[in-house]
C-alpha positions as CSV (number, residue, x, y, z in Angstrom):
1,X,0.0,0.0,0.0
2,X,1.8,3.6,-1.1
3,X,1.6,5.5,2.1
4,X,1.2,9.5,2.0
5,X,3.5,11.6,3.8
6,X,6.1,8.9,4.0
7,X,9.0,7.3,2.2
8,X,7.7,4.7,-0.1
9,X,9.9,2.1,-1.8
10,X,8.7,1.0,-4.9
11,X,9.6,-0.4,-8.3
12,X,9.4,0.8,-11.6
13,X,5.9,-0.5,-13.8
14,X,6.4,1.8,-16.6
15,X,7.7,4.8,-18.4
16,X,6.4,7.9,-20.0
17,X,7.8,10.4,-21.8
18,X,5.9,12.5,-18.7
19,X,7.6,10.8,-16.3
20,X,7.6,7.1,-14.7
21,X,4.8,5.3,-12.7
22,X,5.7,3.3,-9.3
23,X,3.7,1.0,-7.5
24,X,4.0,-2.2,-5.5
25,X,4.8,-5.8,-7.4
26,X,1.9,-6.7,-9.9
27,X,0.4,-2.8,-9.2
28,X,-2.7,-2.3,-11.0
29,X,-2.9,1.4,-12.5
30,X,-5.2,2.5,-9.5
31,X,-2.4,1.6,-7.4
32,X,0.6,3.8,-8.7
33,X,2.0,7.0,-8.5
34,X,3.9,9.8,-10.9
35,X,7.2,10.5,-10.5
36,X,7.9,13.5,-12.9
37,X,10.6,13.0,-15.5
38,X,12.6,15.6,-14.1
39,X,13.0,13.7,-11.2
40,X,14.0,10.2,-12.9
41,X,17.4,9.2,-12.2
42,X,19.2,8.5,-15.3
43,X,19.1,5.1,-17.1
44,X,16.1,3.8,-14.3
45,X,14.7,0.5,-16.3
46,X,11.4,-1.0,-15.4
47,X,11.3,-3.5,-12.6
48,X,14.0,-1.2,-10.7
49,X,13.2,-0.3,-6.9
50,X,13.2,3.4,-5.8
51,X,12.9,5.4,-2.4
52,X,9.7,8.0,-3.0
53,X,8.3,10.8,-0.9
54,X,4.2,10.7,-1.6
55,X,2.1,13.9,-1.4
56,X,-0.6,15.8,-3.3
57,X,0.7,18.3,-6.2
58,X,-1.1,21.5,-6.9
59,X,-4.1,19.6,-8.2
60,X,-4.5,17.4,-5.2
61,X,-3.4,14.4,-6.9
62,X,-0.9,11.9,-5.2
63,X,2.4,12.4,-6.8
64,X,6.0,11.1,-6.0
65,X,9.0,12.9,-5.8
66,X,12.4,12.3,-4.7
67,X,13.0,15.8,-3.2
68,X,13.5,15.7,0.6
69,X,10.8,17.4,2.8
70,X,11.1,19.3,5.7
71,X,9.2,17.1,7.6
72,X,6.8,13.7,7.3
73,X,3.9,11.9,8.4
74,X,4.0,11.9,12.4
75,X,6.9,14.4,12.7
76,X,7.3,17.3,14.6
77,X,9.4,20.1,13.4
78,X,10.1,23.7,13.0
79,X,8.6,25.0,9.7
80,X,8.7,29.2,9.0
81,X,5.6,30.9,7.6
82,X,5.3,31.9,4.4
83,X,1.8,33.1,3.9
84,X,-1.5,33.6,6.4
85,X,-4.5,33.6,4.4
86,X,-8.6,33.5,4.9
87,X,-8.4,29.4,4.9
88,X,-5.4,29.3,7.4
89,X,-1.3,29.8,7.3
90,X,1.0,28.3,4.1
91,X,4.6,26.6,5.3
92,X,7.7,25.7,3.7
93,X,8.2,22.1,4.3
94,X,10.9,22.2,1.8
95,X,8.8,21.0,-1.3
96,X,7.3,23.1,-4.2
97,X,3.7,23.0,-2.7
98,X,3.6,24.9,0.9
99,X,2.3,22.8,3.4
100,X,-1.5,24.3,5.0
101,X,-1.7,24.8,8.9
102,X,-5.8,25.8,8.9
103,X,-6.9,28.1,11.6
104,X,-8.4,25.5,13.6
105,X,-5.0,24.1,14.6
106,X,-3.5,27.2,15.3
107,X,-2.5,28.0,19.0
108,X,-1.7,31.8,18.4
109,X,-1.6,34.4,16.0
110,X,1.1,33.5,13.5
111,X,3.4,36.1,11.9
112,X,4.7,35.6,8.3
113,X,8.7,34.7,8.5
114,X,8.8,33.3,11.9
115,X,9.3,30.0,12.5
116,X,6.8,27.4,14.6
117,X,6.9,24.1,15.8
118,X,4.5,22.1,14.2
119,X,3.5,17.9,13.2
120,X,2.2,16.7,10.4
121,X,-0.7,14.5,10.0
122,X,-3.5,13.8,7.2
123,X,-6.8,15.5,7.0
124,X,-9.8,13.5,6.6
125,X,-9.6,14.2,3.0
126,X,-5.9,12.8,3.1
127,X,-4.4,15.4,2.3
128,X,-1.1,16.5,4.3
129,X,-1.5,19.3,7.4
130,X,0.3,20.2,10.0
131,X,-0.9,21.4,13.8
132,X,0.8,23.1,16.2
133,X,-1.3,21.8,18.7
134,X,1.4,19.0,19.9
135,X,0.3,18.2,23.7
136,X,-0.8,14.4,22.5
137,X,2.3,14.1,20.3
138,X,4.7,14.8,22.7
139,X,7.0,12.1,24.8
140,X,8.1,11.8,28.1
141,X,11.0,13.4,29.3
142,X,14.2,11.5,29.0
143,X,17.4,11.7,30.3
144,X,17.3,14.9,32.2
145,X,16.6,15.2,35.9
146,X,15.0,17.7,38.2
147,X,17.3,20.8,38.7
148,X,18.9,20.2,35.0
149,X,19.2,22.7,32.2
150,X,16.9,22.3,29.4
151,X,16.3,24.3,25.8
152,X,13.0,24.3,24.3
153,X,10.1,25.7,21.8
154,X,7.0,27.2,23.3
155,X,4.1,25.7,21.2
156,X,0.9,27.0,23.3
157,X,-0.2,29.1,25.9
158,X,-2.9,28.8,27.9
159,X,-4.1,31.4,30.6
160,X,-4.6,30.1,33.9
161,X,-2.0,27.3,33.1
162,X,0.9,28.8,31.9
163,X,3.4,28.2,28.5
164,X,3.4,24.6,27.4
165,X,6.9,23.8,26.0
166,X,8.6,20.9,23.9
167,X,12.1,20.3,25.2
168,X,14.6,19.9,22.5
169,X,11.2,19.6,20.5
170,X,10.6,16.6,21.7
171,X,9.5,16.4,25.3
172,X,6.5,17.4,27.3
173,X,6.8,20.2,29.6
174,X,5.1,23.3,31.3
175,X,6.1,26.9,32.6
176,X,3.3,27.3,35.3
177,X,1.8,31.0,35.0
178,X,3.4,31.7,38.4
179,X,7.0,30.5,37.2
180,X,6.1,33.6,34.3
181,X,7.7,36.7,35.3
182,X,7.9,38.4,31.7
183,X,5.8,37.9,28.8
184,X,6.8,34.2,26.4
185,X,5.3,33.9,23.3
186,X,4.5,31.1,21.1
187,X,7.3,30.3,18.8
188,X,10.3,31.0,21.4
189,X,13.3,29.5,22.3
190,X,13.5,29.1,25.9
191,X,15.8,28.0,28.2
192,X,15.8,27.5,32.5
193,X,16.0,24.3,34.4
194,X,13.7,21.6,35.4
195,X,12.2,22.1,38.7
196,X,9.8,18.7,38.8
197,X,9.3,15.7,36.6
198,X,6.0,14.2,37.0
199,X,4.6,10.8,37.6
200,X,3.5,10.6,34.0
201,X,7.0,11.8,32.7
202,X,6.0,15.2,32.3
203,X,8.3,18.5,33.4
204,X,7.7,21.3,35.2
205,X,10.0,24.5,34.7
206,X,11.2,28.0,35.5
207,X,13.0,30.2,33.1
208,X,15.3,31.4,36.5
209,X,18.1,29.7,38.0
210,X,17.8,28.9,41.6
211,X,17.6,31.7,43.9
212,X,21.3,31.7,45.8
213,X,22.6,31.8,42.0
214,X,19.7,33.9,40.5
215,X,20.1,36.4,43.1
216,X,23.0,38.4,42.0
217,X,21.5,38.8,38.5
218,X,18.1,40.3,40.5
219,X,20.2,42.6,42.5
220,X,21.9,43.9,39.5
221,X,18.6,44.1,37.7
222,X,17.2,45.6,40.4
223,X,20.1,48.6,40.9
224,X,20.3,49.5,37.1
225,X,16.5,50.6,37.5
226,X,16.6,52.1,40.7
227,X,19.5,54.1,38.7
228,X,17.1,55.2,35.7
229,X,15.0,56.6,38.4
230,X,17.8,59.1,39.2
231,X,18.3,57.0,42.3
232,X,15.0,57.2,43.9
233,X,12.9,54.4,43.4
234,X,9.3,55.7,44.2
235,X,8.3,52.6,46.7
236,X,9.7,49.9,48.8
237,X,9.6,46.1,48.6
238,X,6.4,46.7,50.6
239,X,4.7,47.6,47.6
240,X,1.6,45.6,45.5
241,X,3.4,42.5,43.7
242,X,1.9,43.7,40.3
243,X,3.4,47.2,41.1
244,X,6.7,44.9,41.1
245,X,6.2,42.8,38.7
246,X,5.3,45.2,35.9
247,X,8.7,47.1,36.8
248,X,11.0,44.3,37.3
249,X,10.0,41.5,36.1
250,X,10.1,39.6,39.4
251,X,8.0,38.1,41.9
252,X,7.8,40.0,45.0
253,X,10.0,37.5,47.4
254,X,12.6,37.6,44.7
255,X,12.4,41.5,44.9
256,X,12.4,41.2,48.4
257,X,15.6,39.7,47.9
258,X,17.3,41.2,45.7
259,X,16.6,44.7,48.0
260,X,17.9,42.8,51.4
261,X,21.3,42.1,48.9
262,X,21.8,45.2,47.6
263,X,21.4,46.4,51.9
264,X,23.4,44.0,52.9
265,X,26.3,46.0,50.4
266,X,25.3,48.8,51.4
267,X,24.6,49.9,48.2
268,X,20.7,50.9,49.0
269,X,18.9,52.1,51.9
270,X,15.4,51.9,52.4
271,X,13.0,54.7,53.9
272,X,9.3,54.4,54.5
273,X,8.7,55.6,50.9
274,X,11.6,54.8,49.0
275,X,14.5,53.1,48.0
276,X,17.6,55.3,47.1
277,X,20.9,54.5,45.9
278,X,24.0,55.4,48.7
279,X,26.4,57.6,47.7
């Protein structure tokens, strides 16, 4: 059976000055496919096997080719975008027809040139998609460990939940909406440490290193603005954690301790108002 969206091997049943027609042994005609003449490997006789992508040319009929896509049936990769239209967003999957992402499996607005992590699958027309919406396509985590580094694509977001991320593209993971201190979007490399790896091989993970090492990036953060505000930051670390959030980036303990670092260099002092600079 020739398989779409896959590598087919198949033999030669006969030639046309068009091209060449592959199938399985004893194919009938129903059962073969076109492989365009521009595409035929130099003295190819009948009989003779041949590895074949299958997909749908322009008029939606199965075809051959021996071009290599970007991606096939089942896989997940990054593809960039080259068009968004009414019916949904056209990818480059590396072959002269741009793959279709409809609307429907879209998990955010998509931007023409940027690149998304995405798997393919077959409509229920059979013709070749991809989705971006990868939760059930994902694995579970291997080799890592809680408190290791990781690199990975963000591929949804959901509010109330947080930034669902495939590590190395491959692996299930999550950025709780509390672990979220500035804004991710869809389509970004991130990069952090594991924190927890569930029961069902699933991570949890913060974009900030641990606080004894995160803390001397904060307090640097943390100086520099009070610094833009000619030294006189305008509240304390009593202030509303969105108040601190929207101007740092950080939760309020990890404001809290970034301040008690900078006191305890005596590079800041704190008054019931404000927090100024020394010096």
């Amino acid at each position: 059976m020739i398989e779409i969206g896959k590598w087919n091997n198949l033999k030669v049943i006969r030639s046309k000055d068009f091209g060449i027609y592959l199938g399985e042994e004893d194919s009938r005609t129903a059962d073969t496919v076109l492989l365009p003449r521009k595409q035929v490997p130099d003295g190819i006789k009948a009989g003779a096997s041949l590895d074949v992508f299958i997909y749908r040319d322009s008029q939606d009929r199965l075809i051959a080719t021996t071009n290599k896509p970007l991606i096939t049936m089942g896989e997940i990769k990054k593809l960039k975008v080259k068009s968004v239209t009414s019916i949904g967003a056209f990818m480059d999957w590396g072959l002269e027809k741009d793959i279709l992402l409809p609307f429907k499996e879209q998990t955010a607005k998509l931007s023409e040139g940027r690149e998304y992590l995405v798997v393919m699958y077959a409509d229920k027309s059979d013709r070749l998609c991809v989705s971006m919406k990868l939760y059930n396509h994902l694995k579970p985590i291997e080799g890592y460990n809680e408190g290791d580094s990781f690199k990975g694509t963000v591929y949804e977001y959901k509010k109330g939940m947080g930034a669902f991320v495939a590590i190395d593209d491959l692996y299930s993971a999550l950025i709780h909406e509390s672990e979220l201190y500035n804004k991710v979007y869809v389509g970004d490399v991130v990069s952090g440490r594991i924190i927890k790896i569930r029961e069902d091989g699933k991570a949890d993970l913060s974009l900030r290193e641990p606080a004894y090492i995160q803390i001397n990036e904060d307090s640097e953060m943390v100086y520099d603005i009070i610094k833009s505000y000619q030294g006189v930051l305008p509240f304390t670390d009593k202030a509303d954690k969105e108040l601190i959030k929207k101007e740092f980036g950080l939760s309020k303990n990890a404001f809290k301790r970034a301040v008690g670092h900078l006191l305890k260099e005596r590079r800041v002092e704190i008054t019931d108002s404000t927090i100024n600079i020394v010096g």
